[in-house]
N, C-alpha and C positions, 0 to 999 in steps of 0.2 A: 717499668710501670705499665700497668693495663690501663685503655682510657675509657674515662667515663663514658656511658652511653648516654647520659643528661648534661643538657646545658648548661651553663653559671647562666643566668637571669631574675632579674628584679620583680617587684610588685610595687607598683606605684600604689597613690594612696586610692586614686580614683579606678582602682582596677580591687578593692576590696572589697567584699560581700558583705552587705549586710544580712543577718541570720533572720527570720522571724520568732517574735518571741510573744509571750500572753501582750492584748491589745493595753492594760494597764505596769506592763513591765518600767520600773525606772531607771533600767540600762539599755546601753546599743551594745551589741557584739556587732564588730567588725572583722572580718574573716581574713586572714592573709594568706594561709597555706593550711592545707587539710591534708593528708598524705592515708589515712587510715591508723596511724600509729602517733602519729604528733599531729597535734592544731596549734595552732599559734595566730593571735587576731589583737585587738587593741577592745576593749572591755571599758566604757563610758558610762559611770554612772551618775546619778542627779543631787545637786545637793542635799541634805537634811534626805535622805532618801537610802533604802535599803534590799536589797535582794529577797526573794522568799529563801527560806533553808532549803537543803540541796545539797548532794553530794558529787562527786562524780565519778564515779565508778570504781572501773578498775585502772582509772587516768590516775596521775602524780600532777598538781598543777603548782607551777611555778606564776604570780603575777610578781611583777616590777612596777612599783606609780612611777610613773611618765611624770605627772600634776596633781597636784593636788593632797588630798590625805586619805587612808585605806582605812579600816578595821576588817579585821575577821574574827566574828564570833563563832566560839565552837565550844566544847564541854558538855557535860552535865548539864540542864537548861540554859545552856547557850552564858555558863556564866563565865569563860575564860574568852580576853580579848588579845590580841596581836593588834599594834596601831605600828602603821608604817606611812614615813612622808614622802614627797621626791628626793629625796637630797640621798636618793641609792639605796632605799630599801625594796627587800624581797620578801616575799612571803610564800612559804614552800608547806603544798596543802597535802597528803598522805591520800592516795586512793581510799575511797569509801567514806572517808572523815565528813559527817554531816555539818555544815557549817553554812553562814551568810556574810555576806560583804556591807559593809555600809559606809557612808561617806558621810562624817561629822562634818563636814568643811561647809561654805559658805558660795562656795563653785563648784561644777563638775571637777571629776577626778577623770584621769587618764590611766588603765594598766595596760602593759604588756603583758598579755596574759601567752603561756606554753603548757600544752597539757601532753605526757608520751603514756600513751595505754592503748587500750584495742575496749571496742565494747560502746555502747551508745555513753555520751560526755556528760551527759545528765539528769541527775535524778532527785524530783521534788520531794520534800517531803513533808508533812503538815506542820511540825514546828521541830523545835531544838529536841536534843538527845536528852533520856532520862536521864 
């Protein structure tokens, strides 16, 4: 076996990035690993509170709730929902899929969010798909 030129090491929590994002955003993106090809970070959004729509590229995004409760609206006027809780659900988004996050619950939500593509991660867009 050849050996790796990279170390095995961690990312503690206080060693993760915060992104900035519009001054009225009602999530945090927390960074953990950015390699060019894969992000992977923890994604905190606010109660009663929802993303602008947005797609991301030419990324595949995988989120997992940590806490809390998820939806992702996507479709035709944003009429098709995906509700995922903690209790182990995933939510696997398709490059380019215009869609928003929102958090029906009563508390912040927690995702693991993993995205593997090449190309800038995100792209607004003014509302839902025709």
């Amino acid at each position: 076996m050849s050996e790796s030129k990279q170390s095995i090491h961690s990312v503690k929590a206080s060693e993760r990035t915060i992104l900035p994002g519009p001054e009225d955003a009602p999530f945090i993106r927390e960074e953990m690993f950015d390699n060019g090809h894969i992000w992977m970070g923890i994604v905190t959004l606010e109660p009663g509170r929802m993303s602008p729509w947005h797609h991301h590229g030419q990324y595949e995004t995988f989120a997992y709730v940590l806490e809390g409760e998820a939806i992702v609206e996507h479709g035709p006027g944003g009429s098709q929902r995906l509700e995922a809780t903690a209790d182990g659900s995933l939510h696997i988004i398709p490059p380019g899929t215009p869609h928003r996050e929102v958090n029906p619950g009563t508390v912040r939500n927690r995702l693991l969010v993993v995205r593997v593509g090449e190309g800038p991660p995100i792209f607004p867009l003014d509302g839902p798909p025709a």
